[in-house]
ZADO-1210 file (C-alpha; in nm, 4 decimals, padded with zeros to 6 digits):
<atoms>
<atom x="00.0000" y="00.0000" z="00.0000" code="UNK" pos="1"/>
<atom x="00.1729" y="00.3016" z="-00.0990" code="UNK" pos="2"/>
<atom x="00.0884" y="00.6507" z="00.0595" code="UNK" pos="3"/>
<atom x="00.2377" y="00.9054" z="-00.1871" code="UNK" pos="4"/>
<atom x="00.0223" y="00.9601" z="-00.5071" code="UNK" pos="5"/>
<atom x="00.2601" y="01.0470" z="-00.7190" code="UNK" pos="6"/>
<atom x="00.5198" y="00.7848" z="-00.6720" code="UNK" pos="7"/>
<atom x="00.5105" y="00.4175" z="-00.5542" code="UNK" pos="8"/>
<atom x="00.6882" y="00.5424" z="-00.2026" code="UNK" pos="9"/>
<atom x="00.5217" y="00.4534" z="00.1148" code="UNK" pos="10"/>
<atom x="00.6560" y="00.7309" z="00.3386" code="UNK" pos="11"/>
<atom x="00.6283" y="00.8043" z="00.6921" code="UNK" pos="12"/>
<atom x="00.5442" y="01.1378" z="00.6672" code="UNK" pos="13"/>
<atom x="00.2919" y="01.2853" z="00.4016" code="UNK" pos="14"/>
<atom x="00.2187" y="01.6762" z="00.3179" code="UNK" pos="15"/>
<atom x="-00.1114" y="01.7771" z="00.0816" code="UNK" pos="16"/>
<atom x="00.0141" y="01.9467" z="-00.2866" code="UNK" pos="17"/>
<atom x="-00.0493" y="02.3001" z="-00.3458" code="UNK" pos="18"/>
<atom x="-00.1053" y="02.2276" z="-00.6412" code="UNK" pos="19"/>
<atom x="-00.4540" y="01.9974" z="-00.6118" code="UNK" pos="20"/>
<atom x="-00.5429" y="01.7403" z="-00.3308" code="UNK" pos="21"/>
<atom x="-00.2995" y="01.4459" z="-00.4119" code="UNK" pos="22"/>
<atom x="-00.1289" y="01.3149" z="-00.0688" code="UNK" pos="23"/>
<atom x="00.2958" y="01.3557" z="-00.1058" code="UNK" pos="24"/>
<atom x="00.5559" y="01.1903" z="00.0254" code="UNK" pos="25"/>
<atom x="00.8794" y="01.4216" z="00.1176" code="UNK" pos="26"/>
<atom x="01.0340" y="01.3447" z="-00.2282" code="UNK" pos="27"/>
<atom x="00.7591" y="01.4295" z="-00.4037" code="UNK" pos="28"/>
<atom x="00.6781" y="01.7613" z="-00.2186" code="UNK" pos="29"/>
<atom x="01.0536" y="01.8527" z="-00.2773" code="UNK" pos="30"/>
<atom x="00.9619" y="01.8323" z="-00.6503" code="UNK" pos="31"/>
<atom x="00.6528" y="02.0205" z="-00.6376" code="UNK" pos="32"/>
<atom x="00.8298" y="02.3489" z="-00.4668" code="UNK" pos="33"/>
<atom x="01.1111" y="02.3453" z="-00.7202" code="UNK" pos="34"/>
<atom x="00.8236" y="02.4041" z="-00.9735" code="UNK" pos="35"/>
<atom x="00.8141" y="02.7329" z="-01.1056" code="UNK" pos="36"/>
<atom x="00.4204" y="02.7403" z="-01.0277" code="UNK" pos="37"/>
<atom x="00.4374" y="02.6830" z="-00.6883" code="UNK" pos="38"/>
<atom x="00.5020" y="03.0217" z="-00.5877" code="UNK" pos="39"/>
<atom x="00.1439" y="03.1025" z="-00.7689" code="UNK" pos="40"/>
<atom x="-00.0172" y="02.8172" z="-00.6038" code="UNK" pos="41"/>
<atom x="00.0433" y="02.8850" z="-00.3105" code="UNK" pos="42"/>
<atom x="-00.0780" y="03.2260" z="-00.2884" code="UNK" pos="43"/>
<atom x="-00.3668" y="03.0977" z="-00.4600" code="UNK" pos="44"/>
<atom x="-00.4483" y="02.9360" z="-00.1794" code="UNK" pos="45"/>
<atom x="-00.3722" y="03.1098" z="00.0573" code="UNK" pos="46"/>
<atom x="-00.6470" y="03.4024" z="-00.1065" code="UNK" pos="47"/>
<atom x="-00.8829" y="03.1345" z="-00.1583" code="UNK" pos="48"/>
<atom x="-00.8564" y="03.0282" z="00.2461" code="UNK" pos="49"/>
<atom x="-00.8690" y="03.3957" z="00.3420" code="UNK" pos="50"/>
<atom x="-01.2231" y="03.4139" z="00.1472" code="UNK" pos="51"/>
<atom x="-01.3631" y="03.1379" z="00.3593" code="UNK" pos="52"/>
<atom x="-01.3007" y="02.8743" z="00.0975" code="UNK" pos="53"/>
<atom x="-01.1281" y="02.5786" z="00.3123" code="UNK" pos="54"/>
<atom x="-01.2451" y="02.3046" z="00.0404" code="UNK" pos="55"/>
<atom x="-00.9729" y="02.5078" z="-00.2152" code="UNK" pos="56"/>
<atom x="-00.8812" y="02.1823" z="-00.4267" code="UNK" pos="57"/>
<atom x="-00.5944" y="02.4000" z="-00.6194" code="UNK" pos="58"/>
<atom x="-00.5118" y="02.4955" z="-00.9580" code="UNK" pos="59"/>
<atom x="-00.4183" y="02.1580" z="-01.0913" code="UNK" pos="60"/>
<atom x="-00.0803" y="02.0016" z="-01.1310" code="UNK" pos="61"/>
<atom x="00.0982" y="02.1617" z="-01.4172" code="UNK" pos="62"/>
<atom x="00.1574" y="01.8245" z="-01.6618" code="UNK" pos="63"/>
<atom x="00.5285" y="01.8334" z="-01.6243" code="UNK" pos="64"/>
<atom x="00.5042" y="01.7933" z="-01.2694" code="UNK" pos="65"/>
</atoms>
């Protein structure tokens, strides 16, 4: 059973994308904030949460991600 959703890892510790709702292992989420979208998404959601909106699912993993 692997935990990560983007790789076939079964971490210990897991950490939500900002980028939609797929569970990440630590490799994975290292990948994610080299992006050069991740900057965006994250203060995506961080406007969406200050609206009220805690059911943000993000603005989609970018397909070379």
């Amino acid at each position: 059973m692997n935990l990560c959703d983007r790789c076939p890892d079964t971490p210990f510790v897991t950490i939500m994308s900002r980028f939609n709702t797929d569970i990440l292992c630590r490799k994975c989420e290292e990948l994610e904030k080299a992006h050069p979208g991740y900057k965006e998404a994250c203060e995506v959601e961080l406007a969406e949460v200050r609206k009220g909106n805690l059911n943000y699912p993000g603005i989609g993993k970018p397909s070379d991600l």
